[in-house]
NUVEXFI-87911 format. One record per residue: residue number from 1; residue in one letter; x, y, z of N, C-alpha, C, CB in turn. Coordinates in steps of 0.1 Angstrom, whole numbers, plus 5000, padded with zeros to 4 digits. Atoms other than C-alpha are relative to their C-alpha. Glycine has a CB too. Layout:
REM NUVEXFI-87911
ATOM  pos  code  n.c1  n.c2  n.c3  ca.c1  ca.c2  ca.c3  c.c1  c.c2  c.c3  cb.c1  cb.c2  cb.c3
ATOM  NUM     A     X     Y     Z      X      Y      Z     X     Y     Z      X      Y      Z
...
END
This chain:
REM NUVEXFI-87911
ATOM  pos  code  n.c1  n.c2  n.c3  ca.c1  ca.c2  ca.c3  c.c1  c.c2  c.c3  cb.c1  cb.c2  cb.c3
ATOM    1     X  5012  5001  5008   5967   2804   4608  4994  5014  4997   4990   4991   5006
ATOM    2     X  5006  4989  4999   5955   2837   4614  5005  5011  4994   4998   5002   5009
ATOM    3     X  4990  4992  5008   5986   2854   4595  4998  4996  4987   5014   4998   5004
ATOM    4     X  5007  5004  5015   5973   2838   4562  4985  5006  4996   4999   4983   5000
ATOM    5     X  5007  4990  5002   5943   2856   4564  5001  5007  4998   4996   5004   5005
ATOM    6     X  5006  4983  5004   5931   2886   4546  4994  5010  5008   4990   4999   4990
ATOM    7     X  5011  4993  4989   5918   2914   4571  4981  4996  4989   5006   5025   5002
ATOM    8     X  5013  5003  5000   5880   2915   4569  4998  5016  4988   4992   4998   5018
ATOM    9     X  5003  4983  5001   5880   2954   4555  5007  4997  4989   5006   5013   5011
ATOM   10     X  4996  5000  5015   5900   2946   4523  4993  4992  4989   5013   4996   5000
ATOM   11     X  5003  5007  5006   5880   2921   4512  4980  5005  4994   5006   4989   5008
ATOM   12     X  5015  4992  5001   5846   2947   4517  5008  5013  4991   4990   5005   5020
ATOM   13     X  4990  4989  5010   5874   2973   4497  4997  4999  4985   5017   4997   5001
ATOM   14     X  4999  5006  5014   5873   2947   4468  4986  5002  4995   5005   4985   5000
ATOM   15     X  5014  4996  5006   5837   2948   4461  4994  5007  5000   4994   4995   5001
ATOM   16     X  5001  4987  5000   5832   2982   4471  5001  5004  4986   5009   5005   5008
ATOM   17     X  4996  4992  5015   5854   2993   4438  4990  4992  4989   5019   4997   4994
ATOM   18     X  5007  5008  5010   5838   2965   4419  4981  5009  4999   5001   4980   5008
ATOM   19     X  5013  4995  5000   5802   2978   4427  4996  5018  4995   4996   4998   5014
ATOM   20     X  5001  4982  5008   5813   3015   4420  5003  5002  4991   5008   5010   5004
ATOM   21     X  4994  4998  5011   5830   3009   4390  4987  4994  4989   5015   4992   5000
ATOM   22     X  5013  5000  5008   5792   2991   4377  4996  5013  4999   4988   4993   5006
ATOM   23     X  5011  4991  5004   5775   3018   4386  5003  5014  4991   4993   5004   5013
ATOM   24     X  4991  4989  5009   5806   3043   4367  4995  4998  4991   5014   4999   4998
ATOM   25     X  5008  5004  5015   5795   3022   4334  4997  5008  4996   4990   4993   4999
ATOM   26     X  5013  4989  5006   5765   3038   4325  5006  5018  5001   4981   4999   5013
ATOM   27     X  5000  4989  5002   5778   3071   4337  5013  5004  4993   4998   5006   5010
ATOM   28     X  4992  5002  5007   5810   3067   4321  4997  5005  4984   5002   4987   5003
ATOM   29     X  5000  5007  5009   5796   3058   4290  4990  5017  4994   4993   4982   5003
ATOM   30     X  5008  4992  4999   5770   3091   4293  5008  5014  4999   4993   4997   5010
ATOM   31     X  4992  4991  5002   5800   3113   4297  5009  5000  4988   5006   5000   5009
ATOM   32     X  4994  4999  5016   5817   3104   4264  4991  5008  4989   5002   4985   4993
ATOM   33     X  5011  4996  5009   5782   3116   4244  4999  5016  5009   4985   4987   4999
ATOM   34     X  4999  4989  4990   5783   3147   4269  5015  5009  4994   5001   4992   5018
ATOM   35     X  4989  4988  5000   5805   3179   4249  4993  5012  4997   5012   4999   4988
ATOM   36     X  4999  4989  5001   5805   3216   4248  4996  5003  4985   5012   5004   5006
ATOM   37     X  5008  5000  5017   5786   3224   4216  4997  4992  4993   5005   5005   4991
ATOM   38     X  5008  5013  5006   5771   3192   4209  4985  5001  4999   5004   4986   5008
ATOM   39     X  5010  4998  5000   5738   3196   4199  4991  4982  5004   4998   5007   4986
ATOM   40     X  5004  5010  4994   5717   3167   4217  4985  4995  4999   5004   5002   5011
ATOM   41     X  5013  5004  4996   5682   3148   4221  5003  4995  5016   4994   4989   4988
ATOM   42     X  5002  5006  4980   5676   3143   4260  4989  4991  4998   4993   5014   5014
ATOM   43     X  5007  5005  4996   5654   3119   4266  4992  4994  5015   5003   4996   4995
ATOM   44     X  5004  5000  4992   5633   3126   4292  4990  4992  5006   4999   5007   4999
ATOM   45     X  5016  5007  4999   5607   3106   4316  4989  5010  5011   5002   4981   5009
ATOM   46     X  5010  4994  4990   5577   3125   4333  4995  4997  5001   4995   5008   5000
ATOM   47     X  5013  5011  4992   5553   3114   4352  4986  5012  4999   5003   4995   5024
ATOM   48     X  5016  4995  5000   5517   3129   4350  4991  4994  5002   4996   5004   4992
ATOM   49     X  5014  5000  4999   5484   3131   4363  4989  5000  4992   4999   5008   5005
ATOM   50     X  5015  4993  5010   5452   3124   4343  4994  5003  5008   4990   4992   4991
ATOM   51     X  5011  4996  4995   5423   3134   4350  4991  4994  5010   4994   5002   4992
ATOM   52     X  5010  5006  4991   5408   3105   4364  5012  4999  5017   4994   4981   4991
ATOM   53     X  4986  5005  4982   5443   3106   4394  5013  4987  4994   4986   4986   5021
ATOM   54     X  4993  5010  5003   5464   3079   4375  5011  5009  4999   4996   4991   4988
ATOM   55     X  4988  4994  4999   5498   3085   4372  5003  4990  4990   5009   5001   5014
ATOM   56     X  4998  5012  5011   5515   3074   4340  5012  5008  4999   4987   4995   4986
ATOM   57     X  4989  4997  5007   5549   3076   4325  5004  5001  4988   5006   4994   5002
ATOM   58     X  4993  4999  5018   5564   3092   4291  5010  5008  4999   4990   5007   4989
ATOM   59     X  4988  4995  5003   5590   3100   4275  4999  5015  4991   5008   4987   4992
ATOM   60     X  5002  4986  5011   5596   3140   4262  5014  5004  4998   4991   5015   5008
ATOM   61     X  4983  4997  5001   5626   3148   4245  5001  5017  4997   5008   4991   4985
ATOM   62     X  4996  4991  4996   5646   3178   4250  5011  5003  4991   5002   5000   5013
ATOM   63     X  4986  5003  5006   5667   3188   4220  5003  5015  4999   5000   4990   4986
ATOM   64     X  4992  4986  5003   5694   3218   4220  5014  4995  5003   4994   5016   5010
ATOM   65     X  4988  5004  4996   5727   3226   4228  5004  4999  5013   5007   5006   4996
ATOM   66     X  4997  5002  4985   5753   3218   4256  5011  5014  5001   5008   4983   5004
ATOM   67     X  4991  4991  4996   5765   3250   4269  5011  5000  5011   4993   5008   5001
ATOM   68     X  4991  5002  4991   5784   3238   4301  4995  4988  5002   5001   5010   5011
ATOM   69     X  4996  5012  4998   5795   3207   4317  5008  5001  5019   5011   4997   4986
ATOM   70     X  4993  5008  4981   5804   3202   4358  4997  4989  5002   4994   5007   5016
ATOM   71     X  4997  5016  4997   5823   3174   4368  4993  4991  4991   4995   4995   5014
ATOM   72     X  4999  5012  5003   5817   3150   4343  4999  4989  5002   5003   4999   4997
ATOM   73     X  4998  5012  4989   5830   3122   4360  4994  4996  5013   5010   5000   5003
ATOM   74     X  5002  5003  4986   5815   3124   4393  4978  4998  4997   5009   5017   5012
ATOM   75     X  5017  4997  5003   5782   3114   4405  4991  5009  4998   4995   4997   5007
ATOM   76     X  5011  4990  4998   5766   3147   4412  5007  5011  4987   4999   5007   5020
ATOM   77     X  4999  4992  5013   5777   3161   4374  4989  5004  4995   5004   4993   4990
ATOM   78     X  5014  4985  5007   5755   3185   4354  5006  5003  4984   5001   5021   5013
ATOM   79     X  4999  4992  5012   5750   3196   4318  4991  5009  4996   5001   4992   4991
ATOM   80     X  5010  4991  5005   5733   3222   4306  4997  5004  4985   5004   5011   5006
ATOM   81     X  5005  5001  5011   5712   3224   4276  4991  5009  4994   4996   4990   4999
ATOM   82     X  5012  4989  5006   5696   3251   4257  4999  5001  4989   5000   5014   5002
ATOM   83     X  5004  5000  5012   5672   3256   4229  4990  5015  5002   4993   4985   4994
ATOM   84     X  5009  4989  5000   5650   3285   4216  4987  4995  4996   5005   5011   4992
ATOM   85     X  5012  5003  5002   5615   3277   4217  4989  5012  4999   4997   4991   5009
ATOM   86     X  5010  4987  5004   5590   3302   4203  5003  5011  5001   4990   5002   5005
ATOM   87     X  4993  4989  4998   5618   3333   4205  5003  4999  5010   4995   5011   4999
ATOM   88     X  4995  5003  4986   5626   3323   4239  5014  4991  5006   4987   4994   5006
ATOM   89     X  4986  5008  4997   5659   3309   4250  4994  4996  5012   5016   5008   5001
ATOM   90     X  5007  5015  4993   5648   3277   4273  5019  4995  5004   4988   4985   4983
ATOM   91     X  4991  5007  4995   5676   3261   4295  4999  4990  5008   5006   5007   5005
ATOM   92     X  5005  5008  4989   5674   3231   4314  5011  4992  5009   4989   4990   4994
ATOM   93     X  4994  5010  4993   5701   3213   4339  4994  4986  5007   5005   5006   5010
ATOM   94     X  5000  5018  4996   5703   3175   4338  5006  4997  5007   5003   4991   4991
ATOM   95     X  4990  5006  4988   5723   3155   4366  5006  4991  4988   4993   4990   5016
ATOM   96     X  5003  5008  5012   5740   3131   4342  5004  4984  5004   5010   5007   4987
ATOM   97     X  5003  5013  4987   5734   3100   4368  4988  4999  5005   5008   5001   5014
ATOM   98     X  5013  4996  4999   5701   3109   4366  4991  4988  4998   4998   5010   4991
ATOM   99     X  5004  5012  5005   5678   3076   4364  4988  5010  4991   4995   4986   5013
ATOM  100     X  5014  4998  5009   5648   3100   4348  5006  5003  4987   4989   5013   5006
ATOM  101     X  4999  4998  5011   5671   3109   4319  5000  4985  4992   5011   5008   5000
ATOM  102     X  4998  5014  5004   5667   3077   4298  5011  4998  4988   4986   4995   4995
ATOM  103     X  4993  5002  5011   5689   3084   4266  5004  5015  4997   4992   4992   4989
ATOM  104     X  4998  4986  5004   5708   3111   4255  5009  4995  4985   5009   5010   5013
ATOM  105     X  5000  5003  5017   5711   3110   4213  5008  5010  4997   4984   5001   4990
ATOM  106     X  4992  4987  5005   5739   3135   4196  4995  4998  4987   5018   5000   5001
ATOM  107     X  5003  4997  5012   5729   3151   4164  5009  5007  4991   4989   5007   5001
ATOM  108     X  4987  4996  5007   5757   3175   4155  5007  5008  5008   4999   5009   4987
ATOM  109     X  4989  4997  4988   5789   3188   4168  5003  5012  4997   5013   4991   5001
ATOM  110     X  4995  4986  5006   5797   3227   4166  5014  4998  5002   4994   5015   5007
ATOM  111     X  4986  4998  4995   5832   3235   4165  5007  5010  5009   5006   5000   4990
ATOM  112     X  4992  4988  4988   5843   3252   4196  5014  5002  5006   4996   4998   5011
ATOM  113     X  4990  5000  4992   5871   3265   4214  5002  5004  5018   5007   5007   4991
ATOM  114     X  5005  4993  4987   5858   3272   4248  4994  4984  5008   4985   5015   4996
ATOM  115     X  5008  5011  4988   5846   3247   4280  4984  5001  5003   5006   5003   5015
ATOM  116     X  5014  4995  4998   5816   3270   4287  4993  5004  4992   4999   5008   5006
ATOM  117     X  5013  4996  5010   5791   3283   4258  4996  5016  5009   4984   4984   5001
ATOM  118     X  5013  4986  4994   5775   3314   4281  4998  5006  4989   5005   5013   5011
ATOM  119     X  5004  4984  5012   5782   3338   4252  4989  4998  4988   5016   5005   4989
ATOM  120     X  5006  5005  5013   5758   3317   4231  4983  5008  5003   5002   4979   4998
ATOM  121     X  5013  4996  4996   5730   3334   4255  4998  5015  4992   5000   5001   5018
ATOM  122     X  5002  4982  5002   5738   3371   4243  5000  5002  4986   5015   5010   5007
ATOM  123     X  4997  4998  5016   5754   3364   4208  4987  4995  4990   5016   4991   4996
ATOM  124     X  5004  5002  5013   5735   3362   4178  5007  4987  4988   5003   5013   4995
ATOM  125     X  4996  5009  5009   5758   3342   4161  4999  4987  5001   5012   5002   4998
ATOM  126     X  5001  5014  5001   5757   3307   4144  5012  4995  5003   4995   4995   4987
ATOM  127     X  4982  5009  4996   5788   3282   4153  4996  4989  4985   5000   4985   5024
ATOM  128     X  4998  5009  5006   5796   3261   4130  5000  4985  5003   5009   5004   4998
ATOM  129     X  5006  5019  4994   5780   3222   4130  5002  4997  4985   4977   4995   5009
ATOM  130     X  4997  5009  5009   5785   3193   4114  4989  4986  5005   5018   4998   4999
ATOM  131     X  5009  5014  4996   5761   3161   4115  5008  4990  5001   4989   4996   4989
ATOM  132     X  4993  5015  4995   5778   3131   4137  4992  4987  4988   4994   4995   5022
END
């Protein structure tokens, strides 16, 4: 009887993958909209203080490009996104398993041939985009 049994540990295996592969979904799904010169809307949530001590939640979006990309796939991934705001080049790293990011929107796709972007900090030049 006891040879017709399943161990105990394969059967906490099975719903293991099952539970990791939910929570892949979303990030899955986050890493397809996630490329190297894709110009993006972040959608951010911050929390703030009024005046009177409340704490309230909103959404601020964050739009530029994606100059790099670590690990994709994994939980602790990263993209990085920069725009120029008032002559100033602005960078910000997102996790992209992040529950505070809420949406991330693509606007247009440059055409690159590179993984990383850095040189986009020094150069002058425009890349070539196209509206998704």
């Amino acid at each position: 009887m006891a040879e017709n049994k399943k161990p105990a540990s394969s059967a906490g295996k099975k719903t293991n993958k099952k539970t990791l592969r939910q929570a892949q979904g979303l990030r899955e799904n986050r890493a397809d909209l996630i490329k190297p010169g894709r110009t993006v809307k972040v959608h951010e949530k911050i929390q703030d203080i009024d005046l009177k001590g409340k704490e309230r939640t909103r959404t601020q979006i964050f739009e530029g490009i994606i100059i790099a990309i670590k690990k994709p796939r994994t939980a602790s991934g990263t993209f990085t996104v920069r725009k120029i705001s008032e002559g100033v080049g602005v960078e910000k790293v997102y996790p992209i398993s992040s529950p505070l990011v809420e949406k991330i929107v693509p606007v247009k796709q440059a055409r690159v041939r590179r993984a990383k972007l850095y040189y986009v900090r020094d150069n002058k030049k425009r890349l070539k985009e196209k509206k998704i």
